[in-house]
N, C-alpha and C positions, 0 to 999 in steps of 0.2 A: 778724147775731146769730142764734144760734141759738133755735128753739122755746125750749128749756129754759132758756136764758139771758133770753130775753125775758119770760116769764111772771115768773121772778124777780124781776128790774128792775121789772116790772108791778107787783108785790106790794110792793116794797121802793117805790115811790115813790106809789101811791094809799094805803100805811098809814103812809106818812110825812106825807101831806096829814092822815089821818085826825089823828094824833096829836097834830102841830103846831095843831089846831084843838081838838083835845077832851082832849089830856095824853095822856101814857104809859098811867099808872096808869088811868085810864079809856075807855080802850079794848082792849076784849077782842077776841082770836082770831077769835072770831064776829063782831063789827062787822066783820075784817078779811078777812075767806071773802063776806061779805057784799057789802063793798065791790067787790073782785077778782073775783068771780065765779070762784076758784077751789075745788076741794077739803078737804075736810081734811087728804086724803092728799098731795096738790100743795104742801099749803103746809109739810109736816113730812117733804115728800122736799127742799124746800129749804131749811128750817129748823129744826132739832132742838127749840126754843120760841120763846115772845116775845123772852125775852131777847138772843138769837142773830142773830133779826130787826132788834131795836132797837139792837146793834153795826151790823150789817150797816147799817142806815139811815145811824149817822155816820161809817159811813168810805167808807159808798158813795155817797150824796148828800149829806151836810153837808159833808164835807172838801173835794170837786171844786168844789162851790158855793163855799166859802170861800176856797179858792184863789183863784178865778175871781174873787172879788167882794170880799174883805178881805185878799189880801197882791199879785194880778198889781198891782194899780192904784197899789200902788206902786214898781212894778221901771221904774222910768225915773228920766233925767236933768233931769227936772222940779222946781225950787225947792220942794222936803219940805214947808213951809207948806203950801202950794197943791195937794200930792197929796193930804196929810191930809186936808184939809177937803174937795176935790173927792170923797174916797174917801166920807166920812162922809154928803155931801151926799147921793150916788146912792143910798148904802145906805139912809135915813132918806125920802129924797124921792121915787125913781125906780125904784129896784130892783123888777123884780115878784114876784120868789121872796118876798121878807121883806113880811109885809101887816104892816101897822099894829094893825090892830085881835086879831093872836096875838102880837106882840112878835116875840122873837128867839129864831129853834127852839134854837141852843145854849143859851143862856139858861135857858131855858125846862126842857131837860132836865137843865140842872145844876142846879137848883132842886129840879125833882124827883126827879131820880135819884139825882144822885152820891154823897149824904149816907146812901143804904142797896145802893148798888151798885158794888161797886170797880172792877169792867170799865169801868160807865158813865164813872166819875170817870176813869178812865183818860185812856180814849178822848175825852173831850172837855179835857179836858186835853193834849194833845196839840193839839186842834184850836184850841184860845186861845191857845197859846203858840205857835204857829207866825205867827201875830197877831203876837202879842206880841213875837217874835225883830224880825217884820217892821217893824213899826214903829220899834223904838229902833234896826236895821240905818237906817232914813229919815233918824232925829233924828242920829243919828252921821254919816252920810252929811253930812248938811246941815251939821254943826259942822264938818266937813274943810271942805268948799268954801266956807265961811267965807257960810252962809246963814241960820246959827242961831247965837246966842252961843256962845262957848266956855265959861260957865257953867253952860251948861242940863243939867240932870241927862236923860239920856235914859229911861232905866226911870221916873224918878215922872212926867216928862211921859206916858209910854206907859200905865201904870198910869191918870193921870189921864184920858186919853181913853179910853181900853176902859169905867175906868166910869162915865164919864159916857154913851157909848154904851149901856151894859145898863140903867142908868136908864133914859135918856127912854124908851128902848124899853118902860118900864113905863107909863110916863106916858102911851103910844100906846095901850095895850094899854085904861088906864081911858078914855079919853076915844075912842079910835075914831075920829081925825081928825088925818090931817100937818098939823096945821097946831100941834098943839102943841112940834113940833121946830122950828118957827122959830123963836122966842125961843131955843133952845140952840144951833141955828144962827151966831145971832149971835153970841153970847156964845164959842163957841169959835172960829169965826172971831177975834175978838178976844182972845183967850187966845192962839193960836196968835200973832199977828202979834204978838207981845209978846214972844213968842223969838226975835227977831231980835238 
């Protein structure tokens, strides 16, 4: 990786910590020169503003993250019950990118953003609905191989777990402790095995 390439990635991933911890909307430029220890000039030879920065964050570290961590884990030949709930388990209980106590960075910036940024809503729209394709590709999957009924709607199951996921992630957020996903744990463990 190049100098130039790497200060970037520096910047796009210590003002991604910053944001995901303190919001969008309240972290300024200067928190973010601050953090980096780069420039002014550094940071607006690779970023035209915040804004440009905060695309740049979700399609440069949210999307690879999310790949990685909310749609690979289910590209297998594994009983669809059992990846969902495996997936949701890691993400909620093990994952170290996603803490408990800032919720869910998508989340978190469709909240604050999308509703006054049309790029933002874009862009993270794109990134739940790649979720979301992935998911109901699972439940469909799982209905051919005859591992889910053939009545199970796939999109309202997929809808129902995405937001039962951005819930508890709220519920993490006030209390500050996994341990509040285990009661929802269960519960969709047992939701899921109920579409068989």
């Amino acid at each position: 990786m190049k100098k130039a390439e790497a200060t970037r990635f520096s910047i796009l991933r210590k003002a991604f910590e910053l944001i995901y911890t303190k919001g969008y909307q309240t972290t300024s430029i200067d928190d973010i020169l601050a953090t980096t220890k780069v420039t002014k000039g550094a940071f607006y030879y690779h970023f035209k503003n915040k804004d440009e920065m905060g695309l740049a964050i979700i399609n440069e570290i949210l999307k690879p993250n999310f790949a990685k961590n909310f749609i690979d884990p289910l590209k297998n030949d594994q009983d669809p019950i059992e990846l969902i709930y495996n997936m949701m388990y890691h993400l909620l209980m093990e994952n170290e990118f996603l803490k408990v106590e800032y919720g869910c960075p998508a989340a978190n910036l469709t909240q604050e953003m999308a509703p006054w940024n049309e790029r933002f809503a874009k862009a993270l729209d794109e990134l739940v609905n790649q979720w979301n394709k992935s998911l109901i590709a699972t439940i469909e999957k799982g209905k051919k191989d005859g591992r889910i009924r053939q009545n199970v709607d796939a999109k309202q199951v997929t809808f129902f777990v995405m937001s039962g996921y951005w819930g508890i992630r709220n519920f993490g957020k006030l209390e500050n402790n996994r341990s509040v996903y285990v009661p929802y744990l269960k519960e969709l463990k047992n939701y899921l095995n109920s579409l068989r």
